[in-house]
C-alpha positions as CSV (number, residue, x, y, z in Angstrom):
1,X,-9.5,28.8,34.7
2,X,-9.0,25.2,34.4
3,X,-11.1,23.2,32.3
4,X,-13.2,19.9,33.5
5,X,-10.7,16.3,33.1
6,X,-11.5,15.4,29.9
7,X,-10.7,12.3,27.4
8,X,-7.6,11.8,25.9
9,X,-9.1,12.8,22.5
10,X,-10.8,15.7,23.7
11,X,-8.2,17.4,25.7
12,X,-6.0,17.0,22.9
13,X,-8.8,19.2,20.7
14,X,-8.9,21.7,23.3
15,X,-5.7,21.3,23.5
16,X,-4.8,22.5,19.8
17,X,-6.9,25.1,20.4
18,X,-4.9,26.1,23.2
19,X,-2.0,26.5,20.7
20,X,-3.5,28.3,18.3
21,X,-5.3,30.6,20.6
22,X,-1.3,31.1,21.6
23,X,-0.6,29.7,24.3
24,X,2.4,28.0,24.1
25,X,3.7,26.7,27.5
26,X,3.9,23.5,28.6
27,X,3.5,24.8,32.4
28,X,0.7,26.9,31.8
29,X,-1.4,24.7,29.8
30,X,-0.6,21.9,32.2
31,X,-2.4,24.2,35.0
32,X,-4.8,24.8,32.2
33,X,-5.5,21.7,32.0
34,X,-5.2,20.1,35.2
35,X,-3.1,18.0,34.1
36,X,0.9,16.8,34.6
37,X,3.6,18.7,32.1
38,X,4.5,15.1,31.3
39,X,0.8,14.6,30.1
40,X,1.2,18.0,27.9
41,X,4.3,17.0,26.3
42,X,3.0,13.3,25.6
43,X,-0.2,15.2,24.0
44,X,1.9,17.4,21.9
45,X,4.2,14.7,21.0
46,X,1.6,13.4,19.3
47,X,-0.3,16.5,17.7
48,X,3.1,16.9,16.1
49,X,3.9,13.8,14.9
50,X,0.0,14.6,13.0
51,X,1.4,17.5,12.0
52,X,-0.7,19.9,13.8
53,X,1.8,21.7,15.5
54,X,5.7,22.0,15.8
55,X,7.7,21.1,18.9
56,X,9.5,23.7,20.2
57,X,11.7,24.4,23.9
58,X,9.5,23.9,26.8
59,X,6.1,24.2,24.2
60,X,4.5,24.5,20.5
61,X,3.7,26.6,17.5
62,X,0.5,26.4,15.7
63,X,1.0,25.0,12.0
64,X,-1.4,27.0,10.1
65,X,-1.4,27.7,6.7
66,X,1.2,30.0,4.6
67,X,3.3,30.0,7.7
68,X,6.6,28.4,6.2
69,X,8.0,26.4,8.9
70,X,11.9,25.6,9.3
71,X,13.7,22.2,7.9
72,X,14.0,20.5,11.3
73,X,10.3,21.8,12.0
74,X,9.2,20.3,8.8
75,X,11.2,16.7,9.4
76,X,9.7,16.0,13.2
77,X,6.5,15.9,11.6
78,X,5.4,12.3,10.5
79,X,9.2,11.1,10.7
80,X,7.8,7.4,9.9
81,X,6.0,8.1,7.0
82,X,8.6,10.2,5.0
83,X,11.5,7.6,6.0
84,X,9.3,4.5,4.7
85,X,8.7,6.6,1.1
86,X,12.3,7.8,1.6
87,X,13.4,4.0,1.9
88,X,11.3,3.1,-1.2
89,X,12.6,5.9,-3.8
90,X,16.5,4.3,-2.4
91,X,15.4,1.0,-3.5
92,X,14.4,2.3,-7.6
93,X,18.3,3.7,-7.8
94,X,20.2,1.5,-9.5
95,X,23.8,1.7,-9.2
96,X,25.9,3.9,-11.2
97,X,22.7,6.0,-11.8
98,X,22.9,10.0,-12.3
99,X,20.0,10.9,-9.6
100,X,18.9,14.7,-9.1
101,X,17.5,15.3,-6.0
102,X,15.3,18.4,-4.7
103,X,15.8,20.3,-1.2
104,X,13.7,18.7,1.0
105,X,13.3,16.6,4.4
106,X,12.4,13.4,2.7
107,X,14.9,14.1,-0.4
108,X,17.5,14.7,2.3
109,X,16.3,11.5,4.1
110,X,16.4,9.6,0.9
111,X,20.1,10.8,0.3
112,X,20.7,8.9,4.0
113,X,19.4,6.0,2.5
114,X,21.5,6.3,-0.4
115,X,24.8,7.2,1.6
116,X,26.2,3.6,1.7
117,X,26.3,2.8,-2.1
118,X,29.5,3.2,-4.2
119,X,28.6,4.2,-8.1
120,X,26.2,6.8,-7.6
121,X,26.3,10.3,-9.1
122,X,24.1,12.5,-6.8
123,X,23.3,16.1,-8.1
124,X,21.3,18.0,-5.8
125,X,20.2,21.7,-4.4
126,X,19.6,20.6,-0.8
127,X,21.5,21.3,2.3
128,X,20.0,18.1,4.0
129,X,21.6,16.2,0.8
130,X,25.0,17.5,1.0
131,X,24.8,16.9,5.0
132,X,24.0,13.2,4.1
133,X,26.0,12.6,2.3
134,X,29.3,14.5,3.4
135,X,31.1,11.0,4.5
136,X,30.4,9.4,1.4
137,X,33.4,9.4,-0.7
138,X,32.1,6.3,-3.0
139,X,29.2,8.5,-4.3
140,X,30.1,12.0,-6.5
141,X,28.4,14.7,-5.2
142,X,27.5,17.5,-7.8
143,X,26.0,20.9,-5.9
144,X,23.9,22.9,-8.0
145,X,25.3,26.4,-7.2
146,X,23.3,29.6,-6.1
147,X,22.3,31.0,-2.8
148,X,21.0,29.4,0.7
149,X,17.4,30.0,1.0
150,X,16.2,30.1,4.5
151,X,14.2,28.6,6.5
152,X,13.9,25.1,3.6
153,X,18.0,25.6,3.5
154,X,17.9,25.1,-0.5
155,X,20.0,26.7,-3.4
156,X,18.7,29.2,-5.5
157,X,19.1,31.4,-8.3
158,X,19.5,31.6,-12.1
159,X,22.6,29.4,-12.1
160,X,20.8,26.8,-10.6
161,X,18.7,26.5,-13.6
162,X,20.8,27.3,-16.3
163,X,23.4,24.3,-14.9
164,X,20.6,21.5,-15.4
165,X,20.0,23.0,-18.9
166,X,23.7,20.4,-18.7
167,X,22.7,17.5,-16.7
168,X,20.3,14.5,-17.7
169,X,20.0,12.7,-14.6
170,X,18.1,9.1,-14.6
171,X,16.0,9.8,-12.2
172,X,14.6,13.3,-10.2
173,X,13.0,13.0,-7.0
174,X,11.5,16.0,-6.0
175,X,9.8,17.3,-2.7
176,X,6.4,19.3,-2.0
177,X,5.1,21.4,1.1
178,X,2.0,20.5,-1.0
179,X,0.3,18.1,-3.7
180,X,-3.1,18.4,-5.6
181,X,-4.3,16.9,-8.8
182,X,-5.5,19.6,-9.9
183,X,-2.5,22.2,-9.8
184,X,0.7,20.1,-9.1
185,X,3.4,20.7,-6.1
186,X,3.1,23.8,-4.1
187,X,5.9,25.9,-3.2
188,X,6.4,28.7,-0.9
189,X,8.1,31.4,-3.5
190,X,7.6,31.8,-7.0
191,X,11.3,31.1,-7.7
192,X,11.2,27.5,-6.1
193,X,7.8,26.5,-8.4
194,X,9.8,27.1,-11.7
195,X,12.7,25.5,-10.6
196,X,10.5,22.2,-9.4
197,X,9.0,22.2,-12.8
198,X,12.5,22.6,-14.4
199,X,13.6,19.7,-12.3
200,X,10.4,17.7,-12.9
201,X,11.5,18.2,-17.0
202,X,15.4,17.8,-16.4
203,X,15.4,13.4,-15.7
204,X,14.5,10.2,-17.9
205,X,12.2,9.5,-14.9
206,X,10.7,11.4,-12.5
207,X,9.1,11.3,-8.9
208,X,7.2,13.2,-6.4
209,X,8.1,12.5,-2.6
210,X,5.4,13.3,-0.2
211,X,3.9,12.0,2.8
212,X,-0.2,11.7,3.1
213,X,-0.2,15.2,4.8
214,X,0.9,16.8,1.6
215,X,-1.6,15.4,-0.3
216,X,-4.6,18.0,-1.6
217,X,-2.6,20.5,0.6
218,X,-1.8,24.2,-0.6
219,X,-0.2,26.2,2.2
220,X,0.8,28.6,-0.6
221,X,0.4,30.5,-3.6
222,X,2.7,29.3,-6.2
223,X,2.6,26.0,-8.0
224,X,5.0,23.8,-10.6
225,X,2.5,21.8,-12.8
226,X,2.9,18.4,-13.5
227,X,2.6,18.1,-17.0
228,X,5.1,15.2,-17.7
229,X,4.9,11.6,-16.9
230,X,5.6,11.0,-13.0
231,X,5.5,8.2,-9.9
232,X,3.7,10.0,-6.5
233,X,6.1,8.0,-4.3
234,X,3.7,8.4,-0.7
235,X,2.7,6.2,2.4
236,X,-1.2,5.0,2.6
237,X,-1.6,6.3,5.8
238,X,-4.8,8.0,3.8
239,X,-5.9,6.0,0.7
240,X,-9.0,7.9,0.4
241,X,-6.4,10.9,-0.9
242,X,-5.1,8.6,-3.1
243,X,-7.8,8.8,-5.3
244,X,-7.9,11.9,-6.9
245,X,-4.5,11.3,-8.4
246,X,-5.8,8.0,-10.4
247,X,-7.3,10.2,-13.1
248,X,-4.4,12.4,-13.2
249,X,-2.8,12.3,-16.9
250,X,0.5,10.4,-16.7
251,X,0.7,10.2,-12.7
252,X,1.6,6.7,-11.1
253,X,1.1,6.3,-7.9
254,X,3.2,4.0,-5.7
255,X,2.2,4.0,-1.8
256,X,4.2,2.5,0.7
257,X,3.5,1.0,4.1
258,X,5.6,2.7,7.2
259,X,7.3,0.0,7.8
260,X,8.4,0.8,3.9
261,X,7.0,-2.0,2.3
262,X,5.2,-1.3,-1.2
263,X,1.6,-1.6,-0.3
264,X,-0.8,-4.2,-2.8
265,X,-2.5,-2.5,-5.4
């Protein structure tokens, strides 16, 4: 049954409804709809660019919670945001720097940033870094060793840890499928929490990547604390979640604009 032509706004509601009811294709809930399939794709577009659900091959997936989503799934949503915070943790690394950086879509997007400067030492457990950087032979690339981990494509394992028990990197900037005040950066295995919180230990400095999204977000069960000082490097596409993080002991917060710009205090 078709439902009555609706506003933009609310057909995309019903339309995320659609999707997590599971229905998935862009035909049928264009006859759904009575609308075009162009209309659909334009409307899911855009519920995926929020985050609500992933784009997939003629349709989309529901987003919900504890449902681990692939890298690429992960990187189409808000693309803008986590390449302005990307571009903004680039600009604190100071050449001939040792950085470590976390698996991750913005880390890896950071490491895109970084591919063009000569100096650099870039240690790292994330496929998305390696791939960034494969065609830069001006920066030394130093790969945490362990096993793939699908679907977030990072290295794991003891050795992992026990090799940054070696390395003192300047700066760490670490990724999150989630961030709260109270409990620190989620993770989806128990394995990936400690190793965060090893990471978040292993620097001089270290920083928290995240775009708004993340923000008082817990799609899982495990957790790395953030008991050291840190810098929450995250677009203010949502000050209002800013503020639970300003009475966080030893938490900075540094939000950026999407263009990339460092917003004013």
């Amino acid at each position: 049954m078709t439902v009555p032509r609706q506003t933009t706004t609310q057909r995309r509601t019903m339309l995320l409804a659609a999707v997590r009811g599971g229905d998935s294709s862009i035909q049928a809930l264009a006859e759904q709809f009575g609308v075009s399939s162009s209309t659909i794709r334009r409307d899911l577009t855009e519920l995926a660019r929020e985050g609500h659900v992933v784009r997939t091959y003629g349709g989309a997936l529901d987003t919900g919670p504890s449902v681990e989503r692939t890298l690429r799934e992960k990187d189409a949503s808000h693309a803008e945001e986590k390449n302005a915070v990307a571009r903004a943790a680039a600009g604190l690394v100071r050449d001939g720097e040792v950085v470590l950086l976390d698996a991750g879509t913005t880390t890896g997007r950071l490491a895109h940033h970084l591919a063009g400067r000569s100096g650099l030492t870039v240690v790292t457990n994330g496929l998305t870094v390696l791939l960034a950087l494969a065609d830069s032979p001006d920066i030394d690339v130093v790969v945490l060793g362990g096993r793939l981990r699908h679907p977030n494509e990072a290295i794991l394992g003891p050795t992992v840890e026990q090799q940054l028990r070696h390395i003192t990197p300047d700066r760490v900037f670490l990724g999150a499928d989630g961030l709260t005040a109270r409990r620190g950066l989620c993770a989806p295995t128990l394995e990936q929490a400690q190793l965060k919180h090893a990471m978040l230990h292993a620097g001089r400095e270290s920083y928290v990547l995240v775009d708004h999204s993340k923000l008082d977000s817990s799609p899982f069960s495990y957790w790395a604390p953030m008991d050291r000082e840190h810098t929450v490097i995250v677009d203010d596409g949502d000050p209002a979640a800013l503020e639970p993080f300003e009475s966080v002991p030893g938490c900075a917060l540094l939000p950026v604009r999407a263009s990339g710009a460092v917003s004013e205090p």
